[in-house]
C-alpha positions, -999 to +999 in steps of 0.1 A: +361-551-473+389-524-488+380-490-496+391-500-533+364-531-538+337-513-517+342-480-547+343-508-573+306-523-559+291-487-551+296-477-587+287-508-602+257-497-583+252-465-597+254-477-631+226-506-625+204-482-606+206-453-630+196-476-662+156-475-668+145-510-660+112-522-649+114-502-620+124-466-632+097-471-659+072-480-627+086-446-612+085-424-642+051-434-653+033-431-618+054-395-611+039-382-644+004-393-642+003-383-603+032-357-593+064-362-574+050-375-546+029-404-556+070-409-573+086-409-543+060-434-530+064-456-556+104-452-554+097-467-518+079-491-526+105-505-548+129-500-524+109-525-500+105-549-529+147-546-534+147-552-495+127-586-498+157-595-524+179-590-502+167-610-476+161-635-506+202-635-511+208-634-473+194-669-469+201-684-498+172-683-522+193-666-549+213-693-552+181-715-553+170-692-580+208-694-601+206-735-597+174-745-608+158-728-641+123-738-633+123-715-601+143-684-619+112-692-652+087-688-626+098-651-613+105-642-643+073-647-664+052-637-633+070-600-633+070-601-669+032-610-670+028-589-642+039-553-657+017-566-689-014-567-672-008-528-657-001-519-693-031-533-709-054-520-682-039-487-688-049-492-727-083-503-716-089-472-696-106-444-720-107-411-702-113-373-716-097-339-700-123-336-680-129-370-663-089-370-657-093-340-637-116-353-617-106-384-611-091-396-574-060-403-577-046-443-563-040-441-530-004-443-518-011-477-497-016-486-538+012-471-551+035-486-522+023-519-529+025-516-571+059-507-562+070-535-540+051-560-564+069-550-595+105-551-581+099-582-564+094-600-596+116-576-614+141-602-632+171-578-637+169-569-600+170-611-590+198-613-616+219-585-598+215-606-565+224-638-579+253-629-606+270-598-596+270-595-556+287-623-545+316-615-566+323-588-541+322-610-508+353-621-496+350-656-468+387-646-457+371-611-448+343-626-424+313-639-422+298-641-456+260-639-450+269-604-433+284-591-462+260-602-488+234-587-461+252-550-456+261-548-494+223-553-501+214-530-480+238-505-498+227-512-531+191-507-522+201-471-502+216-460-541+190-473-560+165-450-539+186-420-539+189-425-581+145-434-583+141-402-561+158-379-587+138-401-614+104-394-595+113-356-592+124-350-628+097-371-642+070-353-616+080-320-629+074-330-665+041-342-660+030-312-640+037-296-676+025-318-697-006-319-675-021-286-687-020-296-718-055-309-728-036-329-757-015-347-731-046-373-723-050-383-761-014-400-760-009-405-724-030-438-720-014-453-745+019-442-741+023-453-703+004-485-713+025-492-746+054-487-718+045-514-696+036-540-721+067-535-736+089-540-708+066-568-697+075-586-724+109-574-727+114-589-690+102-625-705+129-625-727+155-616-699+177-652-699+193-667-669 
């Protein structure tokens, strides 16, 4: 690949991974509630879940996915319904200043696996796979599978760099907002309002 498509693809990647999507939102929310490093944990997390689309591409299932409308339906209302269940049993979940303080915190195994969960059925991810990348593989250049394997693999080292600074800015914020007794009144619904809505914002994603 030339040095001139390879700059085209990276920031085509930047763009994509800086836009809040199902997994920033995933990010932000668990950075604020828990501090950077339960972020950073949940950035990895989607970074495996990015890795399994990858894979996904590598052997074909993205084209699977682009072919038949039934399959793409299927990932898409399970992430949508998916990110709607976190939100409404965020809104379920009363708390006061003091029981939040004392709370324990999820576990990182949890947040690891939230992580991969939601951007393995995060539509706009599977759409990135299947629409955009292959544009940027050239047969005459060599073997194909390769390429779509090592530009993967690219795209998923950006998009971690890009949800690390997301986890670190929002993980700051929340240490603030944190001391701020008022902070619980609107923070359940808030990160729960969040979730539904981009649950069923993903359900109207079209293929």
């Amino acid at each position: 690949m030339d040095v001139k498509t390879l700059a085209l693809f990276c920031a085509a990647s930047i763009a994509l991974a800086v836009v809040p999507g199902p997994a920033v939102l995933y990010i932000v929310a668990q950075s604020v509630d828990q501090g950077r490093i339960a972020g950073f944990v949940s950035a990895f997390g989607i970074s495996v879940g990015g890795l399994v689309h990858v894979v996904a591409a590598t052997i074909g299932l993205s084209s699977l996915l682009a072919s038949s409308a039934t399959a793409f339906t299927i990932v898409k209302y399970a992430g949508a319904a998916y990110l709607v269940f976190l939100g409404i049993r965020r809104l379920l979940t009363r708390e006061t200043f003091e029981t939040d303080l004392q709370r324990a915190p999820r576990t990182r195994r949890r947040l690891f696996t939230n992580g991969v969960i939601v951007n393995v059925l995060n539509p706009k991810t599977a759409l990135f796979f299947i629409a955009f990348l292959p544009q940027f593989v050239d047969p005459d250049s060599g073997i194909a599978t390769l390429q779509i394997f090592s530009l993967g693999l690219l795209f998923v080292a950006i998009a971690l760099c890009s949800d690390s600074l997301w986890a670190l800015a929002a993980g700051t914020a929340g240490s603030w907002l944190k001391r701020s007794p008022w902070y619980l009144g609107v923070k359940r619904w808030l990160t729960g309002t969040v979730f539904v809505a981009l649950g069923l914002s993903a359900a109207r994603t079209t293929s």
